[in-house]
C-alpha beads as a LAMMPS data file, in Angstrom:
LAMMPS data file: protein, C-alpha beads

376 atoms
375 bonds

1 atom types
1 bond types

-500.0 500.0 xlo xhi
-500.0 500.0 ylo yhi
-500.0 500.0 zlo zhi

Masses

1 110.0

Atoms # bond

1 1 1 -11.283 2.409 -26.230
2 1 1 -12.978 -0.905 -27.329
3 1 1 -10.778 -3.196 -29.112
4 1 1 -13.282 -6.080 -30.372
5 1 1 -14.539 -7.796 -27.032
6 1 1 -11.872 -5.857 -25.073
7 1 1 -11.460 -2.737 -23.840
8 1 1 -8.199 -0.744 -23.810
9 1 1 -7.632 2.230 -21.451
10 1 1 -4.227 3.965 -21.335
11 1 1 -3.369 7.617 -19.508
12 1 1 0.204 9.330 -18.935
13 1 1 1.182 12.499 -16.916
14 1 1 3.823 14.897 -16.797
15 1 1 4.825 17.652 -14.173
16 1 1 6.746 19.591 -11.990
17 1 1 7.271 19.905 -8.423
18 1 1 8.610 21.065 -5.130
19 1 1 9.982 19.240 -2.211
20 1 1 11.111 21.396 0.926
21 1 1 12.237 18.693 2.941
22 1 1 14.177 16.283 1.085
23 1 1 15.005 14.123 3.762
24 1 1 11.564 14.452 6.809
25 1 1 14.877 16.140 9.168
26 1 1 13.902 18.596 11.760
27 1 1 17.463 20.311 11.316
28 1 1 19.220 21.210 8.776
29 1 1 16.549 21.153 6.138
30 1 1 17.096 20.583 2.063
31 1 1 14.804 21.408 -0.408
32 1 1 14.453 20.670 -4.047
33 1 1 12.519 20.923 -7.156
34 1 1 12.012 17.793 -9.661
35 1 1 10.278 16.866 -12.601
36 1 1 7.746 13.827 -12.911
37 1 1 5.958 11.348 -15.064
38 1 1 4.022 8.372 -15.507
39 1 1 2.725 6.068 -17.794
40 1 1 -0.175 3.247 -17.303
41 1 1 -2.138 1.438 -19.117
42 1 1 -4.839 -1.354 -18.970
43 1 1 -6.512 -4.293 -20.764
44 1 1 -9.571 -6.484 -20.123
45 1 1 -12.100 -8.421 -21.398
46 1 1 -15.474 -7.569 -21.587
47 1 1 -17.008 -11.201 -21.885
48 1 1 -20.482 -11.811 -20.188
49 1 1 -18.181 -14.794 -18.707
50 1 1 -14.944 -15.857 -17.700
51 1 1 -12.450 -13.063 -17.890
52 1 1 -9.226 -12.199 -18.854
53 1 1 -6.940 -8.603 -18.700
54 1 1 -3.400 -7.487 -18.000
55 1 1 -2.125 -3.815 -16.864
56 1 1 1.095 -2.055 -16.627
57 1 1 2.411 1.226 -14.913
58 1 1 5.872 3.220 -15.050
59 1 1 6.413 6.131 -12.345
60 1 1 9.451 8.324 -12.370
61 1 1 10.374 11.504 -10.554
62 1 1 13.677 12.961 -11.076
63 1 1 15.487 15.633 -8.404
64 1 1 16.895 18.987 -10.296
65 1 1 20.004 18.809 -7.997
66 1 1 19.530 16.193 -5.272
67 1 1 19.750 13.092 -7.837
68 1 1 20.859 10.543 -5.456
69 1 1 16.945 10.753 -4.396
70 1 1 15.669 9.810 -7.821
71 1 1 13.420 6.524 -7.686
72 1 1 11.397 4.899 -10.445
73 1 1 8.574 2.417 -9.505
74 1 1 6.423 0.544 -12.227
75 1 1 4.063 -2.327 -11.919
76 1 1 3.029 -5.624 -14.113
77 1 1 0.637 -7.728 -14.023
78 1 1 -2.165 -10.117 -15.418
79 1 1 -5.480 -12.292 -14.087
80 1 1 -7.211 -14.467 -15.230
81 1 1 -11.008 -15.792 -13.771
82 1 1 -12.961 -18.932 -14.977
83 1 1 -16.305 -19.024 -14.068
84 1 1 -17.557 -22.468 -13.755
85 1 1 -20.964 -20.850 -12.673
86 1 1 -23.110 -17.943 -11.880
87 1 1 -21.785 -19.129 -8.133
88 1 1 -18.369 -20.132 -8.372
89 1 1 -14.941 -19.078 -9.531
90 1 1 -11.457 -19.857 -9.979
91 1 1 -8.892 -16.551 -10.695
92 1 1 -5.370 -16.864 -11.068
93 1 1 -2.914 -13.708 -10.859
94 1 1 0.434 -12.396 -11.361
95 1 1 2.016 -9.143 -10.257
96 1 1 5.618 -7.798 -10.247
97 1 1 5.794 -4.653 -8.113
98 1 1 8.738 -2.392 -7.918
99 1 1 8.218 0.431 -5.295
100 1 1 10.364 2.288 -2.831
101 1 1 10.080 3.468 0.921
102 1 1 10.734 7.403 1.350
103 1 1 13.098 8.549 3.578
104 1 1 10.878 10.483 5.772
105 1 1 9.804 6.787 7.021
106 1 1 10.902 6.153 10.545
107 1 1 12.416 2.434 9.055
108 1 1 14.018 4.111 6.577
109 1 1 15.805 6.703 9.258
110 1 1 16.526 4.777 12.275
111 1 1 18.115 2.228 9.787
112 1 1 20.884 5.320 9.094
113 1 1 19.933 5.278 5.349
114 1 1 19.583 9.064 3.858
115 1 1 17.466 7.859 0.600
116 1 1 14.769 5.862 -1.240
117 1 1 15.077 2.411 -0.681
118 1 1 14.043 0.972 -3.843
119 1 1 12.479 -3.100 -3.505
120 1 1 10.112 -5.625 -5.677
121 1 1 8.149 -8.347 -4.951
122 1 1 7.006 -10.866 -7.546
123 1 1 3.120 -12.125 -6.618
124 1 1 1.483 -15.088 -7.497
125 1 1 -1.977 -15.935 -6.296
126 1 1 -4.803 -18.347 -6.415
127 1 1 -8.147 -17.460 -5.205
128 1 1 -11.848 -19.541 -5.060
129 1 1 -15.071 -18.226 -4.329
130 1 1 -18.712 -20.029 -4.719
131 1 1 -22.117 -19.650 -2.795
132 1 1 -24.130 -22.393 -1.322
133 1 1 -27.904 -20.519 -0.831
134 1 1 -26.812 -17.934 1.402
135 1 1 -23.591 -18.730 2.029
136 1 1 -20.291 -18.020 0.665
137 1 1 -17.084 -19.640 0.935
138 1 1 -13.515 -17.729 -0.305
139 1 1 -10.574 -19.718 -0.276
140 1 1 -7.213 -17.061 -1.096
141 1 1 -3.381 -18.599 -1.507
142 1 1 -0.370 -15.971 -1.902
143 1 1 3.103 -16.102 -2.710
144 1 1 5.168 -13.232 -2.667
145 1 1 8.901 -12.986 -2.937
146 1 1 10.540 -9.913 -1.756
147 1 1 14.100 -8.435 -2.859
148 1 1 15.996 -5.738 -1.593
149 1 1 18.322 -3.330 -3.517
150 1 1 21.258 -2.250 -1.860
151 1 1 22.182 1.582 -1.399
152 1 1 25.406 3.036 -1.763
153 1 1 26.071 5.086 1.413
154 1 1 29.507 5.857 0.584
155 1 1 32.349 5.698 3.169
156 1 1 33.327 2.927 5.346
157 1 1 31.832 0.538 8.076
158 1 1 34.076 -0.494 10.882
159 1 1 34.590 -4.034 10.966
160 1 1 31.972 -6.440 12.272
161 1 1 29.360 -3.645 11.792
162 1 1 26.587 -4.169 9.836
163 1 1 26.597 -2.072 6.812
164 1 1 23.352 -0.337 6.622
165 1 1 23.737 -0.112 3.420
166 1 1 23.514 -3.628 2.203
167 1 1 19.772 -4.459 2.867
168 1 1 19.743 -7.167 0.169
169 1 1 20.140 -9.351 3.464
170 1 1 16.478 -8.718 4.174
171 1 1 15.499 -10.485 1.213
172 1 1 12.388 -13.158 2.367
173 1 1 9.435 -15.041 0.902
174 1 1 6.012 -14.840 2.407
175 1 1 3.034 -17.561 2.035
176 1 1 -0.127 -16.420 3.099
177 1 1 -3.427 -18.647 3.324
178 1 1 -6.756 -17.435 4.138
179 1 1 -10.605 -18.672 3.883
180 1 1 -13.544 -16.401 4.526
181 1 1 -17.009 -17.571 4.949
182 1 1 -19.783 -15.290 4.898
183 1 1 -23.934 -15.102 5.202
184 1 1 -26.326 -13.370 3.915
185 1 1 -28.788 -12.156 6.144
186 1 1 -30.722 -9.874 3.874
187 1 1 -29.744 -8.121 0.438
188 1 1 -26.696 -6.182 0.564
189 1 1 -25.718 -7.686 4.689
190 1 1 -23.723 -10.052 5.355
191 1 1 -21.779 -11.714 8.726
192 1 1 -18.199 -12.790 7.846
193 1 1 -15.458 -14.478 9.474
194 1 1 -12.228 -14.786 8.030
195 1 1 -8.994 -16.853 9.101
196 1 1 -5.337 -16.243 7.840
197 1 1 -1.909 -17.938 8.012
198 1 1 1.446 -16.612 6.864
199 1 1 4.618 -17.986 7.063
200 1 1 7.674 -15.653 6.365
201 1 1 11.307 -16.905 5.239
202 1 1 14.046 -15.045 4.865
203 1 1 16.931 -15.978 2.448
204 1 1 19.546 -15.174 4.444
205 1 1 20.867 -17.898 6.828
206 1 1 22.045 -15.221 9.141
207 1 1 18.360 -13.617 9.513
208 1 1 16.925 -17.306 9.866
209 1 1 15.868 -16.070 13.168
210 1 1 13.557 -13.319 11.848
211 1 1 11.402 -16.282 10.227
212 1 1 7.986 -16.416 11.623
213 1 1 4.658 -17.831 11.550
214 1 1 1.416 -15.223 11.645
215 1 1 -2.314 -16.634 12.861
216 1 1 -5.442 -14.490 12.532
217 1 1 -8.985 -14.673 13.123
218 1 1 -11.660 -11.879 12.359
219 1 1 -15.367 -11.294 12.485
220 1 1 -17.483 -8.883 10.994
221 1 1 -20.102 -7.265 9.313
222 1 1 -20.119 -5.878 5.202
223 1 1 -23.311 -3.603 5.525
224 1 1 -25.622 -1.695 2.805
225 1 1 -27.590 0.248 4.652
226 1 1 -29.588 2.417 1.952
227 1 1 -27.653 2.739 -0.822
228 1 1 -25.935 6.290 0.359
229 1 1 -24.022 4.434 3.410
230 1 1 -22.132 1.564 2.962
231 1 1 -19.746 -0.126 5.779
232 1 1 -17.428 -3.154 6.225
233 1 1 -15.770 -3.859 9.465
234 1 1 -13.996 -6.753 10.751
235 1 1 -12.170 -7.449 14.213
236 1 1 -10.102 -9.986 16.062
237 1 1 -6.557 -11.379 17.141
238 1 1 -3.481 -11.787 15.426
239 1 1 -0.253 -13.352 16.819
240 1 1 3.243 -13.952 15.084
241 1 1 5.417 -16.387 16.897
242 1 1 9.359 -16.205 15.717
243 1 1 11.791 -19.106 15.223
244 1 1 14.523 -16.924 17.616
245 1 1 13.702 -17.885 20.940
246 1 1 14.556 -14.178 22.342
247 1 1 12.193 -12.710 19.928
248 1 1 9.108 -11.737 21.997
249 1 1 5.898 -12.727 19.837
250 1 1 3.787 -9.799 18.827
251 1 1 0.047 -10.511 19.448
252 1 1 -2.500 -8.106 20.032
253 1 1 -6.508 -6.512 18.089
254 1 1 -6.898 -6.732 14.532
255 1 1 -8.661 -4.737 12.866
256 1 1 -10.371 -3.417 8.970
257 1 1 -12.887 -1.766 7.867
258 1 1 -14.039 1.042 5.415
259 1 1 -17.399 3.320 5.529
260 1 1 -18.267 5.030 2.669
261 1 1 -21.145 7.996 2.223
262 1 1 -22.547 9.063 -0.802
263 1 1 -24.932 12.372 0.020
264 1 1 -25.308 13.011 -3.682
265 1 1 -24.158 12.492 -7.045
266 1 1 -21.720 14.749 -7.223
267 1 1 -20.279 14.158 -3.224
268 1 1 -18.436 11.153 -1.733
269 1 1 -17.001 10.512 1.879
270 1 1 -15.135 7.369 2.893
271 1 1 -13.440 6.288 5.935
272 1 1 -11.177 3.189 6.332
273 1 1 -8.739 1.913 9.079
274 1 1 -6.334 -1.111 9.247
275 1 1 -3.605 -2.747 11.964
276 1 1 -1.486 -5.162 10.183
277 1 1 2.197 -6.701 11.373
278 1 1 5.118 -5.784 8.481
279 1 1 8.659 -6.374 8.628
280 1 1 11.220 -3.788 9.370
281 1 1 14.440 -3.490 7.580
282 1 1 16.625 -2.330 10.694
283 1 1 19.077 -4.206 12.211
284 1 1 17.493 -3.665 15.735
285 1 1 14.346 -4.410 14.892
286 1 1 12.528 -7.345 13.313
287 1 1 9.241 -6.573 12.881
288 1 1 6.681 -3.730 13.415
289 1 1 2.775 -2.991 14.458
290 1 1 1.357 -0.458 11.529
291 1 1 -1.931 0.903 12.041
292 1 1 -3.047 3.364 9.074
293 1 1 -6.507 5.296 9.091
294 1 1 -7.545 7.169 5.842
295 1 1 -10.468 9.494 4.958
296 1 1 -11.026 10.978 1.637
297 1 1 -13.563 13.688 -0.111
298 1 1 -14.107 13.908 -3.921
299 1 1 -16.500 16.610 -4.512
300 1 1 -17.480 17.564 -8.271
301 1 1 -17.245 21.361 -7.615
302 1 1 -18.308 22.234 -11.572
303 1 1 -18.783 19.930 -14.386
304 1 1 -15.277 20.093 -15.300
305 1 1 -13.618 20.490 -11.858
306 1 1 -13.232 18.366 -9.644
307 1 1 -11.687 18.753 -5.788
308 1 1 -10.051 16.703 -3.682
309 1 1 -9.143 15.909 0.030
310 1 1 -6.620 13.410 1.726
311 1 1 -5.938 13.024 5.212
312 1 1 -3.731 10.198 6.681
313 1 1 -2.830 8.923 9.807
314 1 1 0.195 6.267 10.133
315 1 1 1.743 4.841 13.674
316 1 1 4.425 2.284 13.338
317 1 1 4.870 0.360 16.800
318 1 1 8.173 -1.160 17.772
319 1 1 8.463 -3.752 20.808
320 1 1 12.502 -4.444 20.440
321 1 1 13.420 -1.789 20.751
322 1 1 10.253 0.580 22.362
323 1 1 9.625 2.759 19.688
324 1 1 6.854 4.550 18.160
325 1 1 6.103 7.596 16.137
326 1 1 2.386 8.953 14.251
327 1 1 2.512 10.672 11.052
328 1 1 0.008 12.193 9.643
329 1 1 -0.369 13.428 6.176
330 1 1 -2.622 16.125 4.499
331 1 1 -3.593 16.193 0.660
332 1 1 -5.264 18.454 -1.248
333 1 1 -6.075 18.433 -4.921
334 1 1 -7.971 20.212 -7.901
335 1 1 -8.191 18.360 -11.196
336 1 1 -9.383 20.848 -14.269
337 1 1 -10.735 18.755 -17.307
338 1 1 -10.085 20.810 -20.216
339 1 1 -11.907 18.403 -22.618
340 1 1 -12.330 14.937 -22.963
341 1 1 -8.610 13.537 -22.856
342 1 1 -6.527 16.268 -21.386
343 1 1 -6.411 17.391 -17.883
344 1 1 -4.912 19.755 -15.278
345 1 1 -4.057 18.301 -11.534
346 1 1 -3.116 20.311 -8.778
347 1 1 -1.780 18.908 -5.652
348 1 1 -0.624 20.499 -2.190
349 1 1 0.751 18.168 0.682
350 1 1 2.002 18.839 4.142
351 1 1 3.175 15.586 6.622
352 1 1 3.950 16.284 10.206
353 1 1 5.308 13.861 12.760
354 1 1 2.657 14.196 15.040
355 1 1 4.356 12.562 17.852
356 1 1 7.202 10.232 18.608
357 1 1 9.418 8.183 21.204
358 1 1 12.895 9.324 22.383
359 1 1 15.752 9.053 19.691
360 1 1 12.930 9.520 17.075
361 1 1 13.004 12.969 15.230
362 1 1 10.172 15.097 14.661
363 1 1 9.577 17.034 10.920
364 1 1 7.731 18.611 8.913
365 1 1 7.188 18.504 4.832
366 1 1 5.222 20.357 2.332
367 1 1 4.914 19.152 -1.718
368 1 1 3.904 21.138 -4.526
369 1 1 3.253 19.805 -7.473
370 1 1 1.529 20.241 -10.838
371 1 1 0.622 17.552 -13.974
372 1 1 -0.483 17.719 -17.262
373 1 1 -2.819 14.392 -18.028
374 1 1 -3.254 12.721 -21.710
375 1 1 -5.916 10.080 -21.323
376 1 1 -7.928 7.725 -24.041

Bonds

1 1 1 2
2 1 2 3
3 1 3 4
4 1 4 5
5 1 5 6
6 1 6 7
7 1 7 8
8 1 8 9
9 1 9 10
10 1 10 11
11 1 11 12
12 1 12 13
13 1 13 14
14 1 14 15
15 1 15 16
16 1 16 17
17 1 17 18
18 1 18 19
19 1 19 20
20 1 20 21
21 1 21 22
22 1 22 23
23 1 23 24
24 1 24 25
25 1 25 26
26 1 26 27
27 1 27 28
28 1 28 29
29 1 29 30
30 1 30 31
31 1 31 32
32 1 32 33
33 1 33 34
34 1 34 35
35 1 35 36
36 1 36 37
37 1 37 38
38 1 38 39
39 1 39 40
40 1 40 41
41 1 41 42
42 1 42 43
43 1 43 44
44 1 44 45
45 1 45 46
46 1 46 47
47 1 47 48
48 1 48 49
49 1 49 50
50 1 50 51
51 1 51 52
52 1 52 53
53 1 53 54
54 1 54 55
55 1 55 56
56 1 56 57
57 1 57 58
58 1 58 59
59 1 59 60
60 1 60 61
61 1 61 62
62 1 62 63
63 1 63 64
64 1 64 65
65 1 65 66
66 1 66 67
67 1 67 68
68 1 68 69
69 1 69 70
70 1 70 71
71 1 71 72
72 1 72 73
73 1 73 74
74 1 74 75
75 1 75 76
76 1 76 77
77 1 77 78
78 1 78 79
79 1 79 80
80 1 80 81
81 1 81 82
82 1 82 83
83 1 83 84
84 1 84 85
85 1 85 86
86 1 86 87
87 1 87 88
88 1 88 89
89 1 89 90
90 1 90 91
91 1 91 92
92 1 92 93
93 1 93 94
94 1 94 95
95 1 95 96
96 1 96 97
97 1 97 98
98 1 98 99
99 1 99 100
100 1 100 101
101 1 101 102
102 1 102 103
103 1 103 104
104 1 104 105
105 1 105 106
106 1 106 107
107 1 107 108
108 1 108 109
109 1 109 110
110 1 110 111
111 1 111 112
112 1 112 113
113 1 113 114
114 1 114 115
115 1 115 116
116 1 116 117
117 1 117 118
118 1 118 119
119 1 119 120
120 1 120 121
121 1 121 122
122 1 122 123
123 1 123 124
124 1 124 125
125 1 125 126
126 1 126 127
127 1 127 128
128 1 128 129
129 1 129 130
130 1 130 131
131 1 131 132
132 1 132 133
133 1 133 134
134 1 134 135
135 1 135 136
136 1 136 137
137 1 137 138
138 1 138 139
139 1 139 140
140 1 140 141
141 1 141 142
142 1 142 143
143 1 143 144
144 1 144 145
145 1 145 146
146 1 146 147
147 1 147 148
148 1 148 149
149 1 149 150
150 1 150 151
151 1 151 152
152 1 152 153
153 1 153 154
154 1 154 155
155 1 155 156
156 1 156 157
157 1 157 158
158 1 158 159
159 1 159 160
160 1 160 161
161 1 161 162
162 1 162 163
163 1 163 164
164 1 164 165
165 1 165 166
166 1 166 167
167 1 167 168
168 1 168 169
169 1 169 170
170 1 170 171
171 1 171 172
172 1 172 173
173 1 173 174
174 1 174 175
175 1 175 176
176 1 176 177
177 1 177 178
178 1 178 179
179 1 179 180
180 1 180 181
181 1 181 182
182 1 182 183
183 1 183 184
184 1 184 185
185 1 185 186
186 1 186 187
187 1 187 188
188 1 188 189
189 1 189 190
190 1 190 191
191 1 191 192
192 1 192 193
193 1 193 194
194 1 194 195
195 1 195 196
196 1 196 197
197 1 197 198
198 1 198 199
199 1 199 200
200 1 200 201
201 1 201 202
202 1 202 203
203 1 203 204
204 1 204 205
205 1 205 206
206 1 206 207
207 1 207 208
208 1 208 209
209 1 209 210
210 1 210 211
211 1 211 212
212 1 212 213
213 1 213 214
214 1 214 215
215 1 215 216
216 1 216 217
217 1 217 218
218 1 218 219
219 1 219 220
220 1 220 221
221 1 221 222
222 1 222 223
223 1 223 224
224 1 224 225
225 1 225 226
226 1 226 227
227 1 227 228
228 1 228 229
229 1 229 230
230 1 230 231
231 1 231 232
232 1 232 233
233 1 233 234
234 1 234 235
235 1 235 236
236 1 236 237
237 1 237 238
238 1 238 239
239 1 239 240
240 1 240 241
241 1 241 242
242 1 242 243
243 1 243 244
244 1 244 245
245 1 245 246
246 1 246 247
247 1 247 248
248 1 248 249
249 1 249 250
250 1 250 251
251 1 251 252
252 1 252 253
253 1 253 254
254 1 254 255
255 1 255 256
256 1 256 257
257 1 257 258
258 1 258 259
259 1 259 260
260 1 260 261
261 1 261 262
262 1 262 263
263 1 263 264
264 1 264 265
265 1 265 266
266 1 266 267
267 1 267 268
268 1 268 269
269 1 269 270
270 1 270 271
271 1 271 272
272 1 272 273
273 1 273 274
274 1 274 275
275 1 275 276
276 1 276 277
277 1 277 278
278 1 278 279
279 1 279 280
280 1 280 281
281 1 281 282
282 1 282 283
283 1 283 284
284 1 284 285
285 1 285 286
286 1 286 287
287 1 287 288
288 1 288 289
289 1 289 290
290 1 290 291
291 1 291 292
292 1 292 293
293 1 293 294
294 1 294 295
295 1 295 296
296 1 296 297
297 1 297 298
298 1 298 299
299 1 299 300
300 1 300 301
301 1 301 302
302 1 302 303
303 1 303 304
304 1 304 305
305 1 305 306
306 1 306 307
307 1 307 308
308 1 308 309
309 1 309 310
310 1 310 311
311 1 311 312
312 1 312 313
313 1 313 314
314 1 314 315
315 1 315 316
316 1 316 317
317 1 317 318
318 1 318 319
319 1 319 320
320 1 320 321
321 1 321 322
322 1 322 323
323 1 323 324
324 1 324 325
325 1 325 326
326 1 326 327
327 1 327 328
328 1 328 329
329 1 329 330
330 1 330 331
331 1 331 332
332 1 332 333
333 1 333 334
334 1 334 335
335 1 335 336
336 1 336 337
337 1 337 338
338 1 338 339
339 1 339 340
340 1 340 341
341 1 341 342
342 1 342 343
343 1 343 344
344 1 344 345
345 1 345 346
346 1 346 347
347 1 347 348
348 1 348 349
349 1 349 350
350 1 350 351
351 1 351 352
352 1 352 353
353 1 353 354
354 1 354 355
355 1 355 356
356 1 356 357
357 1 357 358
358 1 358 359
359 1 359 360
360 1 360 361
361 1 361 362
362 1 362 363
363 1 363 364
364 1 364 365
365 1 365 366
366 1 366 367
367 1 367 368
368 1 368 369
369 1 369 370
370 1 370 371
371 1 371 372
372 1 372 373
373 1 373 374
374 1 374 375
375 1 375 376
């Protein structure tokens, strides 16, 4: 919807489900059915320059019997981008984040926590672009400040023990820094390199020793190749040092990238594939290697039907201890566009453990789930 030189677009959802494995356990297996909504909305300028725009989104599912699994996650934010030419650019943003981890994650189980671990992170960040001929330079500062909710296990914890429970004591700020340069060899192909620095503090004096420093350096390619394929790939070497002299630094490949293929109108493939370091909220472990591959199909079956396919592929890598474990994820979904602002979805989902390290259980889960969407 236009509202002057702005334009306003707003959506919500409502369904039901099926979970039948509450908790990703091998043994012993609890299923439940839940209801679910959400809410977004979105606004932005439509200026031919400078720009301006702020969204919001509320998700909520709630468990028929299992309630202590109930999580709500909603997001805030605004940007805002001067353009002091065609070539260069300042944008400034703001985001406030509340999400949750599931407990079929392997953090989220080895830490002995049976539920969602709700957290939020407040974002600010800074970011300059311009072009000199055929060169560009991209200069990126982010601050993020991450908080931890604690979760009520119930019963007692021996003295001295940690109480899993009280992960507020993972609370910690991260500053991240990164410049990109790039060239443009011909229209649509360009070589870019790209260097990052984070520094990670944690609040609490007692996990001062979990505070580290990150480097990376990549190179790469962002490649057009005819309009139906299009590919970005970057590689290199990351290292994060720690201030706790008996933490081992982790250092090893980086790596992104996407592909995307368009065959027709109506058919799109893409492909993408990331290793990044992220911090663990055990008390064994400090931080882990993640290294997450995705491919997706939209396919416009009829005019007013539209199909879907997800497949996902996750390993989490743990040096202290030597753990690992590779789950994968299916998705598949039909979306049935009854006119122009309502909408049936359809959506089946099966994750499997695909493989895993001693002490590390194996599962399987399957979601059903079906929504009613009201958009503008």
């Amino acid at each position: 919807m236009r509202l002057g030189a702005f334009r306003w677009n707003a959506a919500a959802e409502l369904g039901l489900g099926y979970d039948d494995n509450l908790f990703g356990s091998r043994r012993n297996r609890r299923s439940d059915g839940y209801s679910t909504w959400l809410a977004e909305t979105g606004i932005s300028s439509d200026w031919s320059r400078h720009a301006v725009g702020a969204t919001a989104r509320i998700e909520q599912r709630r468990y028929w019997e299992n309630t202590a699994l109930d999580w709500t996650d909603y997001t805030v934010g605004a940007f805002g981008r001067y353009d002091v030419n065609a070539d260069t650019n300042v944008e400034l943003r703001y985001n406030r984040v509340q999400e949750h981890l599931e407990t079929d994650s392997i953090d989220v189980q080895q830490a002995g926590i049976s539920r969602p671990v709700p957290y939020y992170y407040d974002e600010a960040q800074v970011q300059g672009a311009t072009r000199f001929n055929r060169i560009g330079l991209t200069a990126i500062g982010n601050w993020r400040r991450y908080r931890f909710d604690d979760v009520d296990l119930g019963g007692t914890v021996p003295a001295g023990t940690p109480n899993p429970g009280e992960l507020s004591r993972f609370d910690f700020n991260s500053l991240l820094g990164a410049l990109g340069l790039s060239y443009e060899f011909a229209p649509g192909r360009f070589a870019n390199l790209i260097g990052r620095f984070q520094d990670i503090r944690y609040d609490n004096s007692s996990q001062s020793g979990r505070d580290s420093k990150t480097y990376e350096a990549l190179g790469g390619l962002t490649y057009d190749f005819d309009g139906i394929w299009q590919a970005r790939f970057a590689l290199g070497y990351r290292q994060r040092d720690y201030e706790q002299p008996g933490l081992k630094s982790l250092s090893g490949p980086a790596f992104e990238g996407e592909v995307t293929y368009q065959p027709t109108l109506l058919t799109t493939f893409s492909l993408s594939a990331r290793r990044t370091i992220e911090e663990s909220i055990r008390n064994n472990a400090v931080s882990f290697t993640r290294t997450q591959a995705q491919f997706n199909v939209d396919h416009e079956y009829l005019r007013n039907v539209i199909l879907g396919l997800e497949l996902q592929l996750d390993r989490r890598e743990y040096d202290q201890p030597s753990q690992q474990a590779t789950d994968g994820v299916a998705i598949l979904s039909a979306r049935w566009l009854i006119n122009r602002r309502f909408s049936v979805v359809t959506s089946y989902q099966h994750a499997r453990r695909l493989d895993s390290s001693a002490g590390v259980q194996e599962f399987d889960r399957n979601l059903v789930q079906v929504r009613l969407r009201i958009a503008l």
